[in-house]
C-alpha positions as a Markdown table, in Angstrom:
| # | Residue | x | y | z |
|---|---|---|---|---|
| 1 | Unk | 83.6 | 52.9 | 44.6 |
| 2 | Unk | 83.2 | 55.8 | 47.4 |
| 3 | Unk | 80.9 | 55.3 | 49.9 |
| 4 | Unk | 78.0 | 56.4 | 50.6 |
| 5 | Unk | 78.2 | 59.7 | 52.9 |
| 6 | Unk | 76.7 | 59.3 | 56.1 |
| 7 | Unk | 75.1 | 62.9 | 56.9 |
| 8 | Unk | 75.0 | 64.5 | 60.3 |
| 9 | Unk | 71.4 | 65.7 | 59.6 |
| 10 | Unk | 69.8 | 66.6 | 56.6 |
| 11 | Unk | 65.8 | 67.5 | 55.4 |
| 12 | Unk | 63.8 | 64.7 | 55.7 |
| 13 | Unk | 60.6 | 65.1 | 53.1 |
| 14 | Unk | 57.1 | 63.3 | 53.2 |
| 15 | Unk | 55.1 | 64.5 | 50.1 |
| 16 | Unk | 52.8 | 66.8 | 51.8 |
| 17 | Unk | 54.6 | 69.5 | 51.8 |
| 18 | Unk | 54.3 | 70.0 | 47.8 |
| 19 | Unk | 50.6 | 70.2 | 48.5 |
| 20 | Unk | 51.0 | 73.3 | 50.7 |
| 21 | Unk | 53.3 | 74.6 | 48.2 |
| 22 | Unk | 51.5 | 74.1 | 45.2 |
| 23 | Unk | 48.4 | 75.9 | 46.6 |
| 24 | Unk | 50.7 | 78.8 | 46.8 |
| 25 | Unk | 51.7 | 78.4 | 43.4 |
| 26 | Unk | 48.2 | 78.1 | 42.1 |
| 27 | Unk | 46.9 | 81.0 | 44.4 |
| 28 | Unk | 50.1 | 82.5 | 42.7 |
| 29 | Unk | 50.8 | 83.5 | 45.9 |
| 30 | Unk | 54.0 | 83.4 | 46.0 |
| 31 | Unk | 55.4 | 86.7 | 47.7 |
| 32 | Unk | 56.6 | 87.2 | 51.6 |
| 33 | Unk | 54.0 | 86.3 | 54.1 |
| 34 | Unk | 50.3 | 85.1 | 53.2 |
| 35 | Unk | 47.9 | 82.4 | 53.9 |
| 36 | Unk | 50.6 | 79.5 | 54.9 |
| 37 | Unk | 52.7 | 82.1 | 56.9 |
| 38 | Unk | 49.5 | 82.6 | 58.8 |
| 39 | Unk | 48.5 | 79.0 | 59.0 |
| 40 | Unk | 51.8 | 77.9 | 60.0 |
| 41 | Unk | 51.8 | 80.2 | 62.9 |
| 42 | Unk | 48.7 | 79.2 | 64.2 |
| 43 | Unk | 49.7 | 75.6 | 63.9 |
| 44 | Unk | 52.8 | 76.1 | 65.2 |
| 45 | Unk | 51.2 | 77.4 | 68.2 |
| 46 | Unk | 48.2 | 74.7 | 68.6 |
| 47 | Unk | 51.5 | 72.3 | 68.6 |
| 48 | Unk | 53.0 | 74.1 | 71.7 |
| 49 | Unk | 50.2 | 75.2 | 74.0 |
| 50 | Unk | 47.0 | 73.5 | 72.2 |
| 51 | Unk | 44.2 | 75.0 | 70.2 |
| 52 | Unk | 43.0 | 77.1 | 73.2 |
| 53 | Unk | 46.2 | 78.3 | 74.7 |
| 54 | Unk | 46.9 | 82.1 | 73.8 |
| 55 | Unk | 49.7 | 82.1 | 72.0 |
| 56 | Unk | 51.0 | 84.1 | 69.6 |
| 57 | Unk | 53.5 | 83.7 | 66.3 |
| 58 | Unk | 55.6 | 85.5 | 63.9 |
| 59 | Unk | 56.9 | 83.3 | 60.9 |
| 60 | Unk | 60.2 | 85.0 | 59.9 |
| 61 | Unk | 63.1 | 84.4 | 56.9 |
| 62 | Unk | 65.3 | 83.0 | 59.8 |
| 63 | Unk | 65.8 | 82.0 | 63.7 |
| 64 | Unk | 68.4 | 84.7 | 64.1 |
| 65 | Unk | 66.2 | 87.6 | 62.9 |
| 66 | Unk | 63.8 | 86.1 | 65.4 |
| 67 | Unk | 66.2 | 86.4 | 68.1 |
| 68 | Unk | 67.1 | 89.8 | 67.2 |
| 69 | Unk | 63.8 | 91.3 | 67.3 |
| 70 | Unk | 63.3 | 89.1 | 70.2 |
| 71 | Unk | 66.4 | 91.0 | 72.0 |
| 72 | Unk | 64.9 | 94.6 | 70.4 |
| 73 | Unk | 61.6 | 93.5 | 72.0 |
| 74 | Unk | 63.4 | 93.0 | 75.3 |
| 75 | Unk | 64.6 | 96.3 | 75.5 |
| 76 | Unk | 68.1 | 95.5 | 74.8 |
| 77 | Unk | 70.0 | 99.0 | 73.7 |
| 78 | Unk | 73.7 | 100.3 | 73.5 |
| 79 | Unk | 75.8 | 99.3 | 76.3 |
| 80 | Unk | 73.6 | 97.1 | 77.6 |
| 81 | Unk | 74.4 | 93.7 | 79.6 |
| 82 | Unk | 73.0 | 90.5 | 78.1 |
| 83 | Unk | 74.3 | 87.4 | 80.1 |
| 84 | Unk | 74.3 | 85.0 | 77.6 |
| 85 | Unk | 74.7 | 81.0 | 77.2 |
| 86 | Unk | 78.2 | 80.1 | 76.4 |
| 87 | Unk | 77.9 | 77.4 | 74.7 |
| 88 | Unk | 75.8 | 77.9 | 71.7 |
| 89 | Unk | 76.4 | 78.7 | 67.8 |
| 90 | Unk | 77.2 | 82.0 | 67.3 |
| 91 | Unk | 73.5 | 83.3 | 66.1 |
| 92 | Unk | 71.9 | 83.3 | 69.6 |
| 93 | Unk | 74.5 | 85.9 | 70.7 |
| 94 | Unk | 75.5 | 87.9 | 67.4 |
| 95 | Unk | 72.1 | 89.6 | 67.4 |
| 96 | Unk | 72.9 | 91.1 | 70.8 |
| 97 | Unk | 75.4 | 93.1 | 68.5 |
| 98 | Unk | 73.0 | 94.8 | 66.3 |
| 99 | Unk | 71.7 | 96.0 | 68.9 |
| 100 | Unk | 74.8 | 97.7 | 70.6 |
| 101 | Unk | 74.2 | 95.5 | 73.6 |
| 102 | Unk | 77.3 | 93.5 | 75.8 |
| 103 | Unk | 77.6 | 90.0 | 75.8 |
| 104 | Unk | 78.3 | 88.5 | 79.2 |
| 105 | Unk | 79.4 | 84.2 | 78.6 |
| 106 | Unk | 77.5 | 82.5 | 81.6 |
| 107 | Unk | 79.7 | 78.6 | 81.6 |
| 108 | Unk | 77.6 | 75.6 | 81.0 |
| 109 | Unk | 76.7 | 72.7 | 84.0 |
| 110 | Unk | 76.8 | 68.9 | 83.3 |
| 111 | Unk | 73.9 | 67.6 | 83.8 |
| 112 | Unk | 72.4 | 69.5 | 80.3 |
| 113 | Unk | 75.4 | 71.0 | 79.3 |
| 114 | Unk | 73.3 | 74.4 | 79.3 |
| 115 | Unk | 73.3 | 77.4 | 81.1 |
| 116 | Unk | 74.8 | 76.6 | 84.9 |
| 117 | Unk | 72.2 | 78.7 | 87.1 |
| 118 | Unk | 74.5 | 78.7 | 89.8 |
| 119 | Unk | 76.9 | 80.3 | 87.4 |
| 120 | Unk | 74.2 | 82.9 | 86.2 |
| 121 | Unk | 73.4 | 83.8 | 89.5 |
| 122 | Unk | 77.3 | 84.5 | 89.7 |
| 123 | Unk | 76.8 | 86.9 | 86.6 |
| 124 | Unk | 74.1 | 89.0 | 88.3 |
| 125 | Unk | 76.1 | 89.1 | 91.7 |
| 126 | Unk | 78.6 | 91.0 | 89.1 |
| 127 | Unk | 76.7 | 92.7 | 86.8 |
| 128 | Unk | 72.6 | 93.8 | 89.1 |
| 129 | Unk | 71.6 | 95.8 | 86.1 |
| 130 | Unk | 71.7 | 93.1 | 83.2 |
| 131 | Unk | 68.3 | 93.2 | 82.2 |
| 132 | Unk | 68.3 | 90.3 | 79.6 |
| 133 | Unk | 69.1 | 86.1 | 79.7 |
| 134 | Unk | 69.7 | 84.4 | 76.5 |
| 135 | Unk | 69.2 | 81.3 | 77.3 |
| 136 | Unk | 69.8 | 78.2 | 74.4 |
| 137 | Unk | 69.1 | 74.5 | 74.8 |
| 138 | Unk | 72.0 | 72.4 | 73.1 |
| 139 | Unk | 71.0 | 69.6 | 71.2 |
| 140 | Unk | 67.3 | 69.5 | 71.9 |
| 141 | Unk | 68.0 | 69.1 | 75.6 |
| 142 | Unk | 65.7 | 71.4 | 77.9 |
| 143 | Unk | 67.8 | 73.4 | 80.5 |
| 144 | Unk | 67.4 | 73.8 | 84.5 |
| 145 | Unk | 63.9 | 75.6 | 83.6 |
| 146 | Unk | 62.6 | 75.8 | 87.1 |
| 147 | Unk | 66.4 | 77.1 | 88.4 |
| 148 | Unk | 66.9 | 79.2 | 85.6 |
| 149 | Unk | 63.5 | 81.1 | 85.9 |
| 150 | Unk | 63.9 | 81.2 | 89.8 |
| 151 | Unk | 67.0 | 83.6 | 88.6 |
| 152 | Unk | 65.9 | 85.9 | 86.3 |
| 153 | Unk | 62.3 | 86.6 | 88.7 |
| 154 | Unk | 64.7 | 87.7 | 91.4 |
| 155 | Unk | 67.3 | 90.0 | 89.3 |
| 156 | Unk | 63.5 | 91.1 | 87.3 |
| 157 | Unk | 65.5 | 90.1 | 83.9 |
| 158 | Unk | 63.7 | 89.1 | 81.1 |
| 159 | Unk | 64.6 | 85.7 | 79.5 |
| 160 | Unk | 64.8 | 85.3 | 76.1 |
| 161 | Unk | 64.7 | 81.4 | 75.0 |
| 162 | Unk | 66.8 | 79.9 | 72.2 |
| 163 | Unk | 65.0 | 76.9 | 71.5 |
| 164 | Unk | 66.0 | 76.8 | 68.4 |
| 165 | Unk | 67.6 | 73.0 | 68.6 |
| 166 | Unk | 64.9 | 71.9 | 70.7 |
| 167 | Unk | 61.5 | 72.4 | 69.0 |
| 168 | Unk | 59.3 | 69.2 | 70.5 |
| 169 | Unk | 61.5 | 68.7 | 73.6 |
| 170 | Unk | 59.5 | 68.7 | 76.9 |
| 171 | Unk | 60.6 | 70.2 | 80.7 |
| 172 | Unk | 58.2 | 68.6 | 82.8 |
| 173 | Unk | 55.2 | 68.2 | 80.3 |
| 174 | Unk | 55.9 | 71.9 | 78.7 |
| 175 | Unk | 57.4 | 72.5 | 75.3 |
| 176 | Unk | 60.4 | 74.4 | 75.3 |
| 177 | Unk | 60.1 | 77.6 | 73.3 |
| 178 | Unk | 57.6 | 78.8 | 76.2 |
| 179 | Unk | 59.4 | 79.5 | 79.2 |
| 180 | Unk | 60.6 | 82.6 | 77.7 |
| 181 | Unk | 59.2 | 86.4 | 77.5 |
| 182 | Unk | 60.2 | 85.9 | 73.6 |
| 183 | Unk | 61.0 | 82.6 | 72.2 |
| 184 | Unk | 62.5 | 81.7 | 69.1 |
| 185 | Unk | 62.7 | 78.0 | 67.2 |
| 186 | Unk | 64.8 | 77.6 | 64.1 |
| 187 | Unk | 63.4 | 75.6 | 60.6 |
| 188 | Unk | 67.1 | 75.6 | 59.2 |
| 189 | Unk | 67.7 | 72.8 | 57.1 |
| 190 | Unk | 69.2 | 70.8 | 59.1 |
| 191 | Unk | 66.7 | 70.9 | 62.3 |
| 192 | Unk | 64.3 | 68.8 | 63.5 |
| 193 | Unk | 62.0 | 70.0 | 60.7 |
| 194 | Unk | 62.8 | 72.6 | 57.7 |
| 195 | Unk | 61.2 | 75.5 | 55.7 |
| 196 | Unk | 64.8 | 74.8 | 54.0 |
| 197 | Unk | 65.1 | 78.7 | 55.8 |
| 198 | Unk | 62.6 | 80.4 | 58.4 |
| 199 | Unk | 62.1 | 80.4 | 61.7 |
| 200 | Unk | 59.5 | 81.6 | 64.4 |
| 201 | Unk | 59.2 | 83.7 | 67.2 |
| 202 | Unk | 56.7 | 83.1 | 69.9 |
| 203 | Unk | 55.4 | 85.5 | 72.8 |
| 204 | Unk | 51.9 | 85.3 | 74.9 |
| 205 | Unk | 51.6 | 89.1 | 74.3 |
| 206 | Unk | 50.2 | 90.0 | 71.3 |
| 207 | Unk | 50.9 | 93.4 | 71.4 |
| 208 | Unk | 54.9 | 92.4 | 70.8 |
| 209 | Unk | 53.8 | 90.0 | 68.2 |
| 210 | Unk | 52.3 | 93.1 | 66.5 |
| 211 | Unk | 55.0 | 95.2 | 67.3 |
| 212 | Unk | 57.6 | 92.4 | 65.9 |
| 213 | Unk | 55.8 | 92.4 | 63.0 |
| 214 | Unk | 55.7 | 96.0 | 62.3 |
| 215 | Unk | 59.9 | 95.5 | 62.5 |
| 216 | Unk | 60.1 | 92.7 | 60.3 |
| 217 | Unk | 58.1 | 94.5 | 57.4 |
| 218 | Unk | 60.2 | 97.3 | 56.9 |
| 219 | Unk | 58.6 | 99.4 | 60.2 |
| 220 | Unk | 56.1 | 101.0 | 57.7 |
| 221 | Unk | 53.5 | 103.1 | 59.3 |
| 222 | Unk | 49.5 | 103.0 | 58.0 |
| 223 | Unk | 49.8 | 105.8 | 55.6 |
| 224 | Unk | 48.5 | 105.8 | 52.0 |
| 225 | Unk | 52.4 | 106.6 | 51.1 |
| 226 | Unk | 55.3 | 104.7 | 52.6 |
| 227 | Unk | 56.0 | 106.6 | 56.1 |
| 228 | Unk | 58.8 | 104.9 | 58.1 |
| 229 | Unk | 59.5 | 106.1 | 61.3 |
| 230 | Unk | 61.6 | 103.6 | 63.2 |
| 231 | Unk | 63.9 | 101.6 | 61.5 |
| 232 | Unk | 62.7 | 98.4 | 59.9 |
| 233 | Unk | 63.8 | 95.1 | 58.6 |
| 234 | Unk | 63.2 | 93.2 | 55.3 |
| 235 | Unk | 62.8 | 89.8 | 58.1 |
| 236 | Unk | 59.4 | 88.3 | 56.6 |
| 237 | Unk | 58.9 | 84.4 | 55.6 |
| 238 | Unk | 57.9 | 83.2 | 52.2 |
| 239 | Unk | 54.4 | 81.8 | 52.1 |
| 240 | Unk | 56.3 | 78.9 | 49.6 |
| 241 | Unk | 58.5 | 78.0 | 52.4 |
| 242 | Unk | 56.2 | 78.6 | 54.6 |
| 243 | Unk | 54.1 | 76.0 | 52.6 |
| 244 | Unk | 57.1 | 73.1 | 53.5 |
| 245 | Unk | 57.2 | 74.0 | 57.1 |
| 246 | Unk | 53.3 | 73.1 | 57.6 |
| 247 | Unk | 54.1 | 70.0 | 55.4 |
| 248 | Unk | 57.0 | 69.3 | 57.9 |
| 249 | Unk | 54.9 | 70.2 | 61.1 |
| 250 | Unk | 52.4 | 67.0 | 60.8 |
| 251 | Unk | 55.6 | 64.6 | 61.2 |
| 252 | Unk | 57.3 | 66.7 | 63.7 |
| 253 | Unk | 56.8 | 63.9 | 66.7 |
| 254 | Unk | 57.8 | 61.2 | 63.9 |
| 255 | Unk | 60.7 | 62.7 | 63.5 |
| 256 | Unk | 61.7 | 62.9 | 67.2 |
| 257 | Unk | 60.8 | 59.0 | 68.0 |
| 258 | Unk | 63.4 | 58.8 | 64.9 |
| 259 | Unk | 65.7 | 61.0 | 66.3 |
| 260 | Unk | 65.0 | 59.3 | 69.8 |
| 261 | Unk | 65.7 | 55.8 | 68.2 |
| 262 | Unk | 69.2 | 57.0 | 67.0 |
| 263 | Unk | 70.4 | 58.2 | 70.4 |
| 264 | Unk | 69.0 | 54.5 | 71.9 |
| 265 | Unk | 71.3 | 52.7 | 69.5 |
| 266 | Unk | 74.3 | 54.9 | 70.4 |
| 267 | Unk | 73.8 | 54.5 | 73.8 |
| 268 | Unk | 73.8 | 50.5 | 73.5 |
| 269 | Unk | 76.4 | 50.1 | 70.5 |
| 270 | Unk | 79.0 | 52.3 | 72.3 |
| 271 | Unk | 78.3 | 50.6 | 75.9 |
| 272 | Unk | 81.7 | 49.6 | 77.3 |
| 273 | Unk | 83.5 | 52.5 | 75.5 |
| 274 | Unk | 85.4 | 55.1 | 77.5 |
| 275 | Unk | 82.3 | 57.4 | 76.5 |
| 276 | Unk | 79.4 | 58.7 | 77.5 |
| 277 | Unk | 76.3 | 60.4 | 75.8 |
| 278 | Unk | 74.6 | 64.3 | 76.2 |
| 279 | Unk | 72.6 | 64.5 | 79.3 |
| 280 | Unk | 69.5 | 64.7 | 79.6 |
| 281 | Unk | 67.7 | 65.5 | 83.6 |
| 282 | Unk | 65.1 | 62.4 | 83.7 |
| 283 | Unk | 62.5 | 64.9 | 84.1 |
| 284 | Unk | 62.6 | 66.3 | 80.2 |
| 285 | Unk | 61.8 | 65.0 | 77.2 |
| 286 | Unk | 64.9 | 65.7 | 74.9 |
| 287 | Unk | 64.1 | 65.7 | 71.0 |
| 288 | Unk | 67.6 | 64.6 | 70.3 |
| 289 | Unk | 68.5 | 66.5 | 67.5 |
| 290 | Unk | 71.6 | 65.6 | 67.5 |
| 291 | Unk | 73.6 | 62.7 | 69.4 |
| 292 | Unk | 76.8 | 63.5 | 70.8 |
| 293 | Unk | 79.7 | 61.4 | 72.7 |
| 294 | Unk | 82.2 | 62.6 | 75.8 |
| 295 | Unk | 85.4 | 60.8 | 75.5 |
| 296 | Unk | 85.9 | 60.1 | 79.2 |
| 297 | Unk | 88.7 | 62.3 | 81.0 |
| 298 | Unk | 92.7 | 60.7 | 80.6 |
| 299 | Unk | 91.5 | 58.4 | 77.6 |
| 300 | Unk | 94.6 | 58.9 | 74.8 |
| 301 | Unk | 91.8 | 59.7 | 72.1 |
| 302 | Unk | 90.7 | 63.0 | 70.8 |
| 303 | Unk | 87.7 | 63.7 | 69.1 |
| 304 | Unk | 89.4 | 65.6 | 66.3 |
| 305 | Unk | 90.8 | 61.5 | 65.7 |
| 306 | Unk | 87.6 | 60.4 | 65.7 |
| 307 | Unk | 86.5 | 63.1 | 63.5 |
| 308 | Unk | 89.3 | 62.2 | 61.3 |
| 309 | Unk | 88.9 | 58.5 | 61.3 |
| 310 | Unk | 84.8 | 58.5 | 60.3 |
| 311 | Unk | 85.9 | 61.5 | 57.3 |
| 312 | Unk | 87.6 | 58.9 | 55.9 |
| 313 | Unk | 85.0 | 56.2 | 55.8 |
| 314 | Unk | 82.9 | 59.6 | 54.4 |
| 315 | Unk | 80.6 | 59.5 | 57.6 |
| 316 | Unk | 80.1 | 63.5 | 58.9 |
| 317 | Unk | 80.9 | 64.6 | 62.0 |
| 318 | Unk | 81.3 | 67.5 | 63.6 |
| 319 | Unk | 82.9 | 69.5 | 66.7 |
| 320 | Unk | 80.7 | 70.0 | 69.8 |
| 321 | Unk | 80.0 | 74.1 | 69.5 |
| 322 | Unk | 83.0 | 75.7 | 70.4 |
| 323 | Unk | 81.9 | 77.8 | 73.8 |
| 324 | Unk | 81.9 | 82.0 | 72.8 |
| 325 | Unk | 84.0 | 83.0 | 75.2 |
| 326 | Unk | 86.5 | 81.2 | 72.9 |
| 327 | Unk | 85.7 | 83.1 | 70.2 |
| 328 | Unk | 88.1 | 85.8 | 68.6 |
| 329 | Unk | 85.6 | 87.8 | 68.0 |
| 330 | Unk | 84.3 | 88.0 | 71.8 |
| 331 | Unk | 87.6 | 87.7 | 73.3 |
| 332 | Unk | 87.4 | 91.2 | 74.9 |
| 333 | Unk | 83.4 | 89.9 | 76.5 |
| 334 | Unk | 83.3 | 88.7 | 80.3 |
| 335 | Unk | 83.2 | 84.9 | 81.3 |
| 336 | Unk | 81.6 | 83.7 | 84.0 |
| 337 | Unk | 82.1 | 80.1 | 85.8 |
| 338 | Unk | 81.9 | 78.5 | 88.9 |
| 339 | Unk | 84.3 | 75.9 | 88.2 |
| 340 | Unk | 88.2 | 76.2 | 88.2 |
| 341 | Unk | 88.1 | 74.6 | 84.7 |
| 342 | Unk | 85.2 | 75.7 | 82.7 |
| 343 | Unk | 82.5 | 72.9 | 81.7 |
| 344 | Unk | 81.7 | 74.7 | 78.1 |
| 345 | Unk | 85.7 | 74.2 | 77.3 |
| 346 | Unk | 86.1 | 70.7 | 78.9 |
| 347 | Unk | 83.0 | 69.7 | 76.7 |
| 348 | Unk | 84.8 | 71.1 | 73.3 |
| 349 | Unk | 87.5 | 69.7 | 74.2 |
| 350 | Unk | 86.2 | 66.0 | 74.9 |
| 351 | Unk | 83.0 | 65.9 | 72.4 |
| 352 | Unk | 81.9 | 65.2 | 69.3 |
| 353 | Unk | 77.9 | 65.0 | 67.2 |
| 354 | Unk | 77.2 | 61.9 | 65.6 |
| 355 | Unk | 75.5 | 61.4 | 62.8 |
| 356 | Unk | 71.7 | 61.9 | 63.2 |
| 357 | Unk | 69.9 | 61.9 | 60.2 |
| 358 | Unk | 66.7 | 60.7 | 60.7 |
| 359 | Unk | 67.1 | 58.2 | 57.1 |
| 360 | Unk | 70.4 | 56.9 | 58.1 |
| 361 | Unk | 69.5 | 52.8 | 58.1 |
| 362 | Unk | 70.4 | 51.3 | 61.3 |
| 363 | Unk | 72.9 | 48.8 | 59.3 |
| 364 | Unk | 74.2 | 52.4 | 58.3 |
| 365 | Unk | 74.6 | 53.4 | 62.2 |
| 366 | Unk | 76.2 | 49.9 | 63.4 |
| 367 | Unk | 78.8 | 50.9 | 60.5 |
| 368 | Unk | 79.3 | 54.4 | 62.3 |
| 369 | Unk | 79.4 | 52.4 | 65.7 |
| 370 | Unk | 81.9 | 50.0 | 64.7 |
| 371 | Unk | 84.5 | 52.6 | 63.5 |
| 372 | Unk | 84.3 | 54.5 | 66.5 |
| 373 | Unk | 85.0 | 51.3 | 68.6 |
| 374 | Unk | 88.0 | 51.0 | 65.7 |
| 375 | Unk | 89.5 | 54.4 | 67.3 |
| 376 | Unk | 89.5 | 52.9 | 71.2 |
């Protein structure tokens, strides 16, 4: 008998969430945006800045069509410069695309595997008139905020934050998704919580929130007939979906303790292994989305073998994001480092997510741990 598959990260459900979603059934309320699109938000924002903080949010089908009207609220047009985090999935950068805008790769530092400021600094010594930072935090861990800001205030760039891994995580006491002009967090169904789709973007001016909207309803103007005069998009969240997410929101901090737990047990169970786990600066609060090993430099293992070897005892893995500039599709895009070997490439090359799933049992994870110590 096959056994049970060990998941990387799946949905984890509590029962509330049906209770959001059947009010929308029995409010037959079930078309794009309504009342839990509009509660969500303002939960969603109690969550990050409290009940009294000014903050405002934009429920949407999906994190990337948050980050592209989060790049269109920038300012980004054709032929502009975005310097952009290099190691990421694709979706923080692609919408820079439909926008005409450049992506510029700014390499990765080790201490969070994000965004190198010294190596962003590098970037606007190149290219003075890039106007806009995508910045993304890998795996729930919050970049050099304080370094990173320090940047973009003296080149004037705005920063647009990809925190779409790292809803809950903490930089000194503030939530990520907050450090950025326009922020954007991600309810895909394998994050930290799900909408099973959706995701949110988050701006203290409520003018863009308005504005963002506007976009993401198909631009229509206040007529009595449908007038469009910009360009619109069809980016609006289900109020059923939107039902799950504020179902999913009161367990969010559960779910990071759970996802804290598993990254404790890694770190123990794999003690004494050529490995290491993602960083984290002692100064954050990480949500730990996902845990991840580094097989240690001259070790004879590879983490495609390790990959491999936990496939076959049906236990999911996966690669470490392969860094953009490594792309085919971007291999014409600039690269900027300040190492002779980039980090983003050496990390590929020597990492590996774990499983994470929040329901994995921990006699389930000491099965994981022990096949990995089978590959050393």
């Amino acid at each position: 008998m096959e056994r049970k598959r060990i998941a990387l990260s799946t949905p984890t459900m509590h029962g509330e969430e049906m209770t959001f979603v059947q009010e929308a059934f029995d409010k037959n309320w079930i078309a794009p945006l309504g009342f839990n699109c509009d509660k969500f938000e303002e939960e969603t924002s109690a969550y990050l800045v409290g009940k009294e903080g000014a903050y405002h949010a934009l429920s949407l089908c999906s994190g990337t069509a948050a980050l592209h009207l989060a790049y269109k609220l920038a300012g980004v047009k054709r032929g502009d410069i975005v310097l952009c985090s290099d190691m990421t999935f694709a979706a923080t950068v692609n919408p820079v695309s439909y926008e005409g805008g450049v992506q510029v790769f700014v390499d990765s530092e080790r201490e969070t595997w994000n965004m190198d400021p010294k190596a962003l600094e590098k970037a606007f010594e190149k290219y003075p008139n890039a106007k806009v930072v995508a910045l993304a935090h890998l795996y729930g861990t919050p970049s050099k905020m304080d370094e990173i800001l320090a940047v973009c205030e003296k080149y004037g760039a705005v920063l647009v934050e990809d925190a779409a891994e790292a809803f809950s995580a903490e930089y000194k006491g503030k939530k990520m998704g907050t450090f950025g002009k326009y922020n954007v967090i991600s309810f895909n169904g394998n994050k930290i919580i799900t909408t099973s789709g959706g995701g949110m973007l988050l701006t203290a001016e409520k003018k863009a929130r308005d504005k963002a909207f506007f976009w993401a309803t198909q631009a229509r103007e206040p007529a009595p007939w449908y007038q469009h005069e910009e360009i619109g998009y069809n980016y609006r969240m289900s109020n059923v979906v939107a039902g799950i997410g504020r179902g999913q929101l009161l367990h969010l901090d559960e779910h990071r303790d759970a996802k804290e737990k598993i990254y404790r047990r890694y770190e123990a169970g794999l003690k004494g292994l050529p490995v290491t786990m993602n960083p984290y600066l002692p100064y954050t609060k990480s949500n730990f989305w996902l845990s991840c090993l580094l097989i240690d430099k001259g070790v004879n293992v590879k983490p495609t073998e390790v990959l491999e070897a936990l496939a076959k005892e049906n236990i999911e893995t996966r690669p470490i994001w392969k860094p953009m500039h490594m792309q085919p599709v971007f291999k014409h895009h600039d690269f900027i480092s300040v190492e002779e070997t980039p980090v983003g490439e050496d990390i590929f090359a020597r990492g590996l997510c774990l499983p994470s799933d929040i329901k994995m049992t921990e006699e389930e994870q000491d099965f994981v741990i022990e096949q990995i110590k089978r590959c050393f």
